[in-house]
ZAFIMI-137196 format. One record per residue: z, y, x of N, C-alpha, C, CB in turn. Coordinates in steps of 0.1 Angstrom, whole numbers, padded with zeros to 4 digits, always signed. Glycine has a CB too. Layout:
! residues N
ZYXZYXZYXZYX
...
//
This chain:
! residues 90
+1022+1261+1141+1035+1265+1143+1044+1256+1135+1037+1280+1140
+1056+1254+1141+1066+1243+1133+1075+1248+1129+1072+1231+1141
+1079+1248+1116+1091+1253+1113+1105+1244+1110+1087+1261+1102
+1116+1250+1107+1127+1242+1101+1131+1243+1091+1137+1241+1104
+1143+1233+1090+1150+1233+1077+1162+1228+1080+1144+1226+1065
+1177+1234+1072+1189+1225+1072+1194+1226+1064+1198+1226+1080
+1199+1219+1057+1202+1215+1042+1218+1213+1046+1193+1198+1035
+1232+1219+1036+1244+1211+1042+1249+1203+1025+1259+1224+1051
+1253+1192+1027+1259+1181+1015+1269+1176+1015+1253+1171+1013
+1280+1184+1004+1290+1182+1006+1298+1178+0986+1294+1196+1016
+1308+1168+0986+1314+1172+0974+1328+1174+0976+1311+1163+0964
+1332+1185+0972+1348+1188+0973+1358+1179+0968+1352+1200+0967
+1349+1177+0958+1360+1166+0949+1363+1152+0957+1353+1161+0931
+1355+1148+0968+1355+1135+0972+1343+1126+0972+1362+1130+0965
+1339+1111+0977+1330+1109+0976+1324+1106+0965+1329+1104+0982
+1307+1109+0964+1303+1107+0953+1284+1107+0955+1312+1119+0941
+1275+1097+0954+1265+1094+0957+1255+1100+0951+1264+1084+0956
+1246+1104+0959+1237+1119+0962+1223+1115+0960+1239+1127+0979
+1214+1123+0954+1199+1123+0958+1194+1133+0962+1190+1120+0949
+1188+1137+0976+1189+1151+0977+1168+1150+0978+1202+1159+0995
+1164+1162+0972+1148+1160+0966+1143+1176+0975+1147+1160+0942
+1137+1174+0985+1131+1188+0993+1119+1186+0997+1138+1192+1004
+1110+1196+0983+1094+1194+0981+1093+1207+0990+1087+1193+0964
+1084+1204+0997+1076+1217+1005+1060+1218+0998+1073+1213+1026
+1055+1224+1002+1039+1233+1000+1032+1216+1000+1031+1248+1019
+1020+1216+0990+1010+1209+0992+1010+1206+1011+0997+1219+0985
+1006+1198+1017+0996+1194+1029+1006+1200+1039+0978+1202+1029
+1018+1203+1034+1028+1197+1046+1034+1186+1054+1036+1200+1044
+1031+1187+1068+1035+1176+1073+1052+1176+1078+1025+1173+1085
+1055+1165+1074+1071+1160+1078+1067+1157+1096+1077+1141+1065
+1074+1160+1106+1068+1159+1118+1086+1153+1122+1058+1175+1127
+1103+1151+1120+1109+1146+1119+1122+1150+1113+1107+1141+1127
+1133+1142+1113+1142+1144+1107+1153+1141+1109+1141+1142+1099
+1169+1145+1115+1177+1142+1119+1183+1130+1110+1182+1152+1121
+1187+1127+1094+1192+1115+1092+1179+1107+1081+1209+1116+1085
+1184+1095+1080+1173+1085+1073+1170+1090+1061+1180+1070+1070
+1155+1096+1057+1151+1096+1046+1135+1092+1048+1154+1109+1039
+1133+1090+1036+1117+1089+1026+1112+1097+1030+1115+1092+1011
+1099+1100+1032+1087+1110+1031+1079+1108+1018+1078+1108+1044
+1075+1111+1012+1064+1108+1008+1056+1120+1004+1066+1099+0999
+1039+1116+1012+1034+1132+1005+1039+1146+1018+1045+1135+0985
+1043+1157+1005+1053+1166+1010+1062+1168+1005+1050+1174+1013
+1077+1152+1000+1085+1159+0993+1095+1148+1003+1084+1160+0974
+1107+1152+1006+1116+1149+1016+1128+1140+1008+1121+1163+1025
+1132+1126+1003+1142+1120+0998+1151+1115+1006+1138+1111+0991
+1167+1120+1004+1175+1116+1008+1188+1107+1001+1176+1125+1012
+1191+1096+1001+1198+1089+0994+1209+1093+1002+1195+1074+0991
+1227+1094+1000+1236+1091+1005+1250+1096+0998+1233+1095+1018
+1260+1093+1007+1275+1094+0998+1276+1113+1004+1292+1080+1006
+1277+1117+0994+1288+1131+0998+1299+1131+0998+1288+1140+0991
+1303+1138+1007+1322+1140+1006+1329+1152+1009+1331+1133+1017
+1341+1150+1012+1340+1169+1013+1339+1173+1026+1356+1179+1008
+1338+1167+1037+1331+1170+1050+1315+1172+1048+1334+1158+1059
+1311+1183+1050+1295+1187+1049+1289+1179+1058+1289+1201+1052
+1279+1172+1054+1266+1165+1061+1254+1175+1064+1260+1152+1052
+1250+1175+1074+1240+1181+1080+1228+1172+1079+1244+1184+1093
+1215+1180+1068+1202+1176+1067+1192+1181+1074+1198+1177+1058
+1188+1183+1086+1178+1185+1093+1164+1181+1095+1182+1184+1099
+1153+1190+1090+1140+1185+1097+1131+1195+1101+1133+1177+1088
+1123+1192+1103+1111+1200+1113+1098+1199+1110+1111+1196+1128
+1093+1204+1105+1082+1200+1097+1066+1216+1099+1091+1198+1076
+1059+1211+1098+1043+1217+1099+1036+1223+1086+1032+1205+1104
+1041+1236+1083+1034+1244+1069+1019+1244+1069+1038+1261+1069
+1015+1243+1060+1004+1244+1061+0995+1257+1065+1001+1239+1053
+0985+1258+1069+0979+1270+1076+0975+1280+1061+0963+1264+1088
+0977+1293+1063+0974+1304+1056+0981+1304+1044+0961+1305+1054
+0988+1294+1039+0998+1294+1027+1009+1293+1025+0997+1288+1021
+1013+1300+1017+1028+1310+1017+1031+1305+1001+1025+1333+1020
+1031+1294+1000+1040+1285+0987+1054+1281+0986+1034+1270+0985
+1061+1290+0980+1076+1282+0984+1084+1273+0979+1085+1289+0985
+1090+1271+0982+1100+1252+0989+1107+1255+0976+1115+1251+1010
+1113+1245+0975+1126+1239+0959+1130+1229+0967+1119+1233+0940
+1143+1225+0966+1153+1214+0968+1160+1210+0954+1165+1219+0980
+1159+1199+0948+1171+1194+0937+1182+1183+0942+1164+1186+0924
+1189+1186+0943+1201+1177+0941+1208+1170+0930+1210+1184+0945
+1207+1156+0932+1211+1151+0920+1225+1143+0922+1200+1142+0915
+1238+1140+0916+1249+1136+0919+1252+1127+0908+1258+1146+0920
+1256+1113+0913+1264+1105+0901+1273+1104+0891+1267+1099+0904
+1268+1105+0882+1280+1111+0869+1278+1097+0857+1273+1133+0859
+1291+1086+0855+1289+1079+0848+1275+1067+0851+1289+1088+0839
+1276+1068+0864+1266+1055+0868+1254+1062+0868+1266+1042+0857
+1252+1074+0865+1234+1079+0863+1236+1090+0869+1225+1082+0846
+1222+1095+0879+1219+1106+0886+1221+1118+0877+1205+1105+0890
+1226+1127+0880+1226+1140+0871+1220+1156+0878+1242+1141+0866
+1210+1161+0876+1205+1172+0889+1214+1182+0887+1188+1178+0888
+1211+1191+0896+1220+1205+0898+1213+1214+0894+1224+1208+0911
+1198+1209+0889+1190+1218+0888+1181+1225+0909+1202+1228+0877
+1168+1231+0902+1161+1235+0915+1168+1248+0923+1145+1239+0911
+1165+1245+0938+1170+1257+0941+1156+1260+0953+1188+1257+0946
+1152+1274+0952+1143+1280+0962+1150+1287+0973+1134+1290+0957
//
């Protein structure tokens, strides 16, 4: 069975350059994804500009069978030339 995900990325203040980090369960498969990111494994990388119009992250992806491990997303935002996280969210 396939499940989803939608992520929205937005910064009020204006644009400002994003790492968005969405690890799923061990031996999940990434099966696809509405805009350009990384796979690797089972953790989902998104590079891009935020603004204050929300971007829509979409994907569709294959849990693994009988395990019930749950998901974390970090978001990281440019502050002074260096990534800075928002900290994990489940």
């Amino acid at each position: 069975m396939s499940a989803s995900i939608k992520l929205l990325v937005s910064a009020p203040s204006g644009p400002v350059r994003t790492h968005v980090v969405k690890t799923d369960p061990a031996w999940t498969r990434i099966n696809w994804t509405n805009a350009e990111g990384t796979v690797k494994n089972n953790t989902l990388l998104y590079d891009l500009i935020a603004d204050k119009e929300p971007q829509r992250l979409v994907y569709v992806y294959q849990p693994p069978a009988g395990r019930k491990t749950p998901t974390f997303s970090e978001v990281f935002f440019e502050c002074n030339k260096n990534l800075a996280s928002q900290g994990k969210i489940e």
